[in-house]
C-alpha positions as semicolon CSV with decimal commas, in nm:
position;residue;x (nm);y (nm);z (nm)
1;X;0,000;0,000;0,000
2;X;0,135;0,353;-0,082
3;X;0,237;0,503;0,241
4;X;0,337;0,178;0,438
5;X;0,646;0,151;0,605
6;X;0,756;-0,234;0,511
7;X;0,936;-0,453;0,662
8;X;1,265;-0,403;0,404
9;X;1,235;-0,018;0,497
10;X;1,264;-0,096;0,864
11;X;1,557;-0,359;0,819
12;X;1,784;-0,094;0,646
13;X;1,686;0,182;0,933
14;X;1,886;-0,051;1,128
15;X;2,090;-0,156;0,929
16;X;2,202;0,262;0,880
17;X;2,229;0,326;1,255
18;X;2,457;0,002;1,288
19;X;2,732;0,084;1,043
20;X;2,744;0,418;1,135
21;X;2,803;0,291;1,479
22;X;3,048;0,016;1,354
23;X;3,291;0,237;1,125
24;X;3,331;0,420;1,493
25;X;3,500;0,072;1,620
26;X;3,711;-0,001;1,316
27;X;3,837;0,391;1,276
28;X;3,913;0,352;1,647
29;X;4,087;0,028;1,568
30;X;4,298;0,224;1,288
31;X;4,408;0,490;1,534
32;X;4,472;0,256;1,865
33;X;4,684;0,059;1,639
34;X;4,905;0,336;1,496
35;X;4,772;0,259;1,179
36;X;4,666;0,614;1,113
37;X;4,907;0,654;0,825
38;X;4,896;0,298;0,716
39;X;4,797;0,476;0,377
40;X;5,003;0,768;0,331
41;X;4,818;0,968;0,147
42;X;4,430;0,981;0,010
43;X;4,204;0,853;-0,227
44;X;4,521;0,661;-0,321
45;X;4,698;0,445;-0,026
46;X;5,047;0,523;-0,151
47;X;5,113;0,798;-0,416
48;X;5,140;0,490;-0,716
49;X;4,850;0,263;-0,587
50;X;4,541;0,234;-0,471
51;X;4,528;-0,073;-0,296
52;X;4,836;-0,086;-0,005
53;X;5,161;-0,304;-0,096
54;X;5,319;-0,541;0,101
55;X;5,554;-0,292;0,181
56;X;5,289;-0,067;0,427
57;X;5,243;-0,431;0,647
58;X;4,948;-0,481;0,855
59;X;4,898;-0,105;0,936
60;X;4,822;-0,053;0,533
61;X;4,573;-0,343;0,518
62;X;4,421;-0,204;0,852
63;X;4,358;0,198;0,748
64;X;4,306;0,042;0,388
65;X;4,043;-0,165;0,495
66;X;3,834;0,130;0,737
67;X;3,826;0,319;0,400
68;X;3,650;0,021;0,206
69;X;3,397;0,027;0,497
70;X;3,338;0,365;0,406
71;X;3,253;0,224;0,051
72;X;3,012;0,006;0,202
73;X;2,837;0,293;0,443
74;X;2,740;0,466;0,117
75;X;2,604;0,122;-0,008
76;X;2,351;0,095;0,285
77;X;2,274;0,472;0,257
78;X;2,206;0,428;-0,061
79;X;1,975;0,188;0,016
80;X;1,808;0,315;0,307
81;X;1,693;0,641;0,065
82;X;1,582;0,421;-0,196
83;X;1,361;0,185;0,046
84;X;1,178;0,541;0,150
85;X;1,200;0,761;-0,160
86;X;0,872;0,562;-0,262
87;X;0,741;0,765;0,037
88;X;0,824;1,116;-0,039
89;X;0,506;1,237;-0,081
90;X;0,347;1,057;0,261
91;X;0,664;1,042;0,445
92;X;0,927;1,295;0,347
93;X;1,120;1,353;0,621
94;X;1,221;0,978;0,612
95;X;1,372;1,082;0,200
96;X;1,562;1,379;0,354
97;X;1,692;1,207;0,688
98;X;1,856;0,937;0,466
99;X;1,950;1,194;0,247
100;X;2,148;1,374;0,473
101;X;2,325;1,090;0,623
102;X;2,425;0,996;0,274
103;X;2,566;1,310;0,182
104;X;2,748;1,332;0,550
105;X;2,938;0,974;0,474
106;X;3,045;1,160;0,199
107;X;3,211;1,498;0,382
108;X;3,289;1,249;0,680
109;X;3,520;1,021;0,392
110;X;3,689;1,389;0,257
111;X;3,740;1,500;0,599
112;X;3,935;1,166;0,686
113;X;4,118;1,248;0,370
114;X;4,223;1,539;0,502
115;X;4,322;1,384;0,827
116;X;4,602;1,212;0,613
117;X;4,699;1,503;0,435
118;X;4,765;1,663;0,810
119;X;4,915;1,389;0,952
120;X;4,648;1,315;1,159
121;X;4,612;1,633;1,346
122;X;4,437;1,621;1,632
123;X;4,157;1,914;1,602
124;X;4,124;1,741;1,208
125;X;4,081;1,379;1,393
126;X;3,823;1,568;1,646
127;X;3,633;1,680;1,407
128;X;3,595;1,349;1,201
129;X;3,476;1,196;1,545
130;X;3,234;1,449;1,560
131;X;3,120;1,368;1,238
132;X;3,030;1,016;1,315
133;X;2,862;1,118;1,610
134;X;2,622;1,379;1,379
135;X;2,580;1,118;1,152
136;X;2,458;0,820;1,434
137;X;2,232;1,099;1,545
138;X;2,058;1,165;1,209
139;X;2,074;0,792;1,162
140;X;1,882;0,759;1,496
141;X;1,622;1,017;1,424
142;X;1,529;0,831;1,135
143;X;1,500;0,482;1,285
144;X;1,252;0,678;1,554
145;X;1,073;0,840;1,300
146;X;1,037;0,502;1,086
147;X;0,809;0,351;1,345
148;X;0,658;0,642;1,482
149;X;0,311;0,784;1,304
150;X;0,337;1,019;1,067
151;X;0,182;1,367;1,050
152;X;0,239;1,687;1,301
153;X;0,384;1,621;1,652
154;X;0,295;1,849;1,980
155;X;0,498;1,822;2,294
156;X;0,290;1,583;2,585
157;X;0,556;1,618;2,869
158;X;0,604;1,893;3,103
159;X;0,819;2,192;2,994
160;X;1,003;2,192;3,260
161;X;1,085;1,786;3,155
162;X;1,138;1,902;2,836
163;X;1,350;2,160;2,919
164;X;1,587;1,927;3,152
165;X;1,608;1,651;2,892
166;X;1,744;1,921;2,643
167;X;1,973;2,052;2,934
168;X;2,099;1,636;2,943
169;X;2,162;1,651;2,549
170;X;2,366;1,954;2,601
171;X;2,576;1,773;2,895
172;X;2,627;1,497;2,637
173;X;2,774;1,667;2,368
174;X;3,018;1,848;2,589
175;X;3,118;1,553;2,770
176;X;3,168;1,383;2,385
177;X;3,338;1,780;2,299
178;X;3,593;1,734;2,618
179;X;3,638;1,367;2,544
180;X;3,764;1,449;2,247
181;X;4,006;1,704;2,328
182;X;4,111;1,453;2,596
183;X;4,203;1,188;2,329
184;X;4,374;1,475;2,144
185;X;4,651;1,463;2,440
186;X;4,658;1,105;2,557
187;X;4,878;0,868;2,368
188;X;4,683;0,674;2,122
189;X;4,757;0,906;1,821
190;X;4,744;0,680;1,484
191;X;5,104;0,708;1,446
192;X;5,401;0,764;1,652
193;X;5,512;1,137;1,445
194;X;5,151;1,285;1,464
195;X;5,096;1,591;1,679
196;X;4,915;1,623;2,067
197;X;4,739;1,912;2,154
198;X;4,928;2,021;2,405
199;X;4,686;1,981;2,683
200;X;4,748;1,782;3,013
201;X;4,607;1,468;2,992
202;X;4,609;1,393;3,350
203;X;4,427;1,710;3,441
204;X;4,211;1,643;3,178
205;X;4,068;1,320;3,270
206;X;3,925;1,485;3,533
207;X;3,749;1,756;3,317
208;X;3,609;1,479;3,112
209;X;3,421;1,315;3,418
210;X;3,284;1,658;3,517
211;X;3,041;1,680;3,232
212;X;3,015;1,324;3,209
213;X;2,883;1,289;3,598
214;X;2,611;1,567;3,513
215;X;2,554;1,376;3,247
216;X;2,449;1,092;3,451
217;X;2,271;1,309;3,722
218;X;2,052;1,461;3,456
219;X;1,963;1,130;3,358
220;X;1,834;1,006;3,675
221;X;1,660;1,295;3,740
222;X;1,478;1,239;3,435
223;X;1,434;0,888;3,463
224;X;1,255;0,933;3,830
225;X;1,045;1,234;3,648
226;X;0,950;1,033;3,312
227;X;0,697;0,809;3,592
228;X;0,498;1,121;3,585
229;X;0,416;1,166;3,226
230;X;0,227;1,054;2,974
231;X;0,252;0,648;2,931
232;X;0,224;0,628;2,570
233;X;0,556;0,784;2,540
234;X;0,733;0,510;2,714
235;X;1,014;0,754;2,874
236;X;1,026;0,569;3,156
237;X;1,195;0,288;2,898
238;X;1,412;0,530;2,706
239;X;1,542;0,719;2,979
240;X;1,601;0,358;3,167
241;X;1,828;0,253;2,828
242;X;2,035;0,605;2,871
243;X;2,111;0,569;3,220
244;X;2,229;0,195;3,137
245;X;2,427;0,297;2,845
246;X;2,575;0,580;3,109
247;X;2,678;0,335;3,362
248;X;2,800;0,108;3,137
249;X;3,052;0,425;2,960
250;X;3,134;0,526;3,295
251;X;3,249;0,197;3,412
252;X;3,448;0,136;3,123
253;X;3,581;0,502;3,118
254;X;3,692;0,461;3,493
255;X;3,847;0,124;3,399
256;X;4,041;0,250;3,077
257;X;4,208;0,513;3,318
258;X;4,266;0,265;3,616
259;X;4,476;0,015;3,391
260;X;4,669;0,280;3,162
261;X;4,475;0,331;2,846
262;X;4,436;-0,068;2,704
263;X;4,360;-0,059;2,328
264;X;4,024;-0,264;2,396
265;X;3,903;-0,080;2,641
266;X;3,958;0,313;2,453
267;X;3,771;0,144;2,138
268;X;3,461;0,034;2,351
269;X;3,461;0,332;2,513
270;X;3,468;0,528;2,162
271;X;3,183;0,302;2,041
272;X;2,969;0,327;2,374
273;X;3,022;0,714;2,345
274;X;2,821;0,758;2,005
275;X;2,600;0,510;2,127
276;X;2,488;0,754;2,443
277;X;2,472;0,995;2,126
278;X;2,224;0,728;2,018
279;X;2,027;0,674;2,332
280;X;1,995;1,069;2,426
281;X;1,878;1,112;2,063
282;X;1,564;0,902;2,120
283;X;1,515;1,020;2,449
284;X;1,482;1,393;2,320
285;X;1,228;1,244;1,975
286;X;0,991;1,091;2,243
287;X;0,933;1,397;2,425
288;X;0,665;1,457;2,117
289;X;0,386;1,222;1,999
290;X;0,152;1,297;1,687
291;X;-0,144;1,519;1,747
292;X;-0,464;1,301;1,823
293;X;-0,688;1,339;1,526
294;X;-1,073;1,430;1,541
């Protein structure tokens, strides 16, 4: 029927938010392993090929590889527009939301580009994290807005919930903002000749948590508000799978800086720190439901 949301269209709404997640893990894999400038330049991995030779080692098959994922984000983007574009007319935000995350895997593959041309520097990497973060949030809007009715939405919580959620989303991307300068002067740069920032990493650690424990403080007051409103917005639910995600990042942040910075550890924290992107996003799209129809 024109206008349904099918099964296939669902399947690659997933499927969009998951490699967007994923490519966080293996470019945290590339830098964690000083593979950074396995490639040493871009679109080509040396200035004669393409592919890497056996002369770049398992650092050129490791950066090579995170740039075919790329290849395969656009693949699934691709096909996440073309399973809605049927719906433009009923359902075009769901056209435009794909849209946009297509054309952002795009800017995000230049702007790691450029991150080679710089030799990795820092503020360059920073911003291609916040990039992927963007991008799992628009990826994230539209697997909300795939199962949610269509038509015009009207706030059902209280403003002042409404307000304190949005004052949470701000304490996320700051903590995500200082987590990143924090990575900027630890020691997992890509490659041993690429630049810090400059910035005390010790000191820093402790900036990180500041946000991060407001972060979490927000959340529960949230969580013990979201019994109060209305039940068809299930907040009680969302705002239960934030705090987990919360505990589960601070735990593993904690542990990362207990046992000095352990590859695993820095790449689950990187993944677990879009996916809190992830979790505050649908907190924030259920604070709206459609308007009842008379």
């Amino acid at each position: 029927m024109p206008g349904e949301i099918t099964g296939w269209t669902r399947a690659m709404a997933w499927l969009l938010l998951i490699v967007n997640i994923g490519i966080v893990g293996t470019g945290g894999l590339v830098r964690l392993t000083g593979s950074g400038m396995g490639c040493e330049t871009w679109p080509y991995c040396t200035s004669e090929s393409l592919v890497p030779t056996p002369e770049l080692g398992i650092h050129g098959l490791i950066e090579f590889g995170n740039r075919t994922l790329t290849g395969v984000l656009v693949i699934v983007a691709l096909l996440a527009f073309l399973s809605v574009v049927r719906l433009r007319r009923e359902r075009p935000e769901l056209m435009w939301l794909t849209f946009a995350v297509g054309i952002g895997i795009i800017v995000q593959a230049v702007v790691g580009g450029i991150t080679v041309w710089m030799h990795l520097h820092p503020s360059v990497v920073g911003v291609h994290y916040l990039i992927s973060a963007a991008l799992v949030a628009i990826a994230t809007v539209h697997l909300v807005r795939v199962y949610a009715v269509p038509g015009p939405r009207e706030r059902l919580v209280d403003r002042g919930y409404a307000i304190l959620t949005h004052v949470a989303s701000l304490a996320v991307l700051v903590t995500v903002i200082v987590g990143i300068l924090l990575t900027g002067s630890g020691p997992h740069a890509g490659d041993d000749a690429a630049a810090r920032n400059g910035l005390d990493p010790i000191f820093w650690q402790h900036v990180h948590s500041w946000p991060a424990y407001a972060t979490l403080a927000l959340t529960i007051a949230i969580f013990a508000w979201s019994f109060r409103q209305p039940r068809q917005l299930h907040l009680t639910r969302w705002t239960g799978m934030l705090l987990g995600v919360e505990f589960v990042q601070i735990g593993v942040g904690l542990w990362q800086a207990r046992t000095g910075l352990p590859i695993a550890l820095v790449n689950i924290h990187m993944v677990l720190a879009v996916c809190l992107v992830a979790a505050m996003t649908v907190v924030v799209m259920h604070l709206k439901a459609p308007i009842a129809r008379s």
